[in-house]
N, C-alpha and C positions, 0 to 999 in steps of 0.2 A: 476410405472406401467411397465409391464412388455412386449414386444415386440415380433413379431415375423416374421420371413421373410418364405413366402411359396411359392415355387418353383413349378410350374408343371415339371415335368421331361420329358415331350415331347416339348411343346410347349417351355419351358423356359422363361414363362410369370414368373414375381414375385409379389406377394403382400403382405402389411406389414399391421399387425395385430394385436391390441390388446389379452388378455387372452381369452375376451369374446366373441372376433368376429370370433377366431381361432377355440372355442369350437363349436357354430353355422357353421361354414363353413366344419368342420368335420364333424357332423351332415348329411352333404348334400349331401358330397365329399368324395371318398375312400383315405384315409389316404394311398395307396401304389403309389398312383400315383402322390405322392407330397413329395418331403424335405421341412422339418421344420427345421427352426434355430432358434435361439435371436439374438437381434439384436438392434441397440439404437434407442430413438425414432426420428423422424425427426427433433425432435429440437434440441435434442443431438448430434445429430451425422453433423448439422452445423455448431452448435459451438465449437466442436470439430476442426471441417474444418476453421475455424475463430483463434484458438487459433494455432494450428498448423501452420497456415502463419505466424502468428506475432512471435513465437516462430523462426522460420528458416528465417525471417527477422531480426532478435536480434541478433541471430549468424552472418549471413554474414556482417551484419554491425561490427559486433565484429571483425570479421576475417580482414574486410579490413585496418580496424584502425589497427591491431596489427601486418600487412601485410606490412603498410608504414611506421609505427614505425621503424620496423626491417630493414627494407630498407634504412630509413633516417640516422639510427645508424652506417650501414656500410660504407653510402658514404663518 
């Protein structure tokens, strides 16, 4: 399914919207007075935000091990 983020361009309220509720709300509302984007769905884009910490937690634990390694080697 497909996403959408729409922007008032005064007020700079957002809201995100399926294909169908995008098509209804244009309907009502003048398309010049809004940016539309895509955009992931809310579940997507927290798991994204979940996968991205554990990923840049794997690294700095990587780093630090390979940080005292290199350290231990030289004393």
């Amino acid at each position: 399914m497909t996403y959408f983020k729409v922007t008032n361009r005064e007020t700079r309220n957002e809201l995100i919207l399926t294909n169908d509720e995008l098509l209804t709300f244009l309907k009502k509302n003048s398309v010049r007075e809004y940016a539309i984007s895509q955009t992931l769905s809310p579940k997507d884009k927290a798991f994204n935000e979940v996968l991205d910490t554990i990923a840049v937690s794997c690294f700095s634990v990587a780093f630090i091990i390979l940080a005292t390694n290199i350290i231990t080697n030289l004393i």
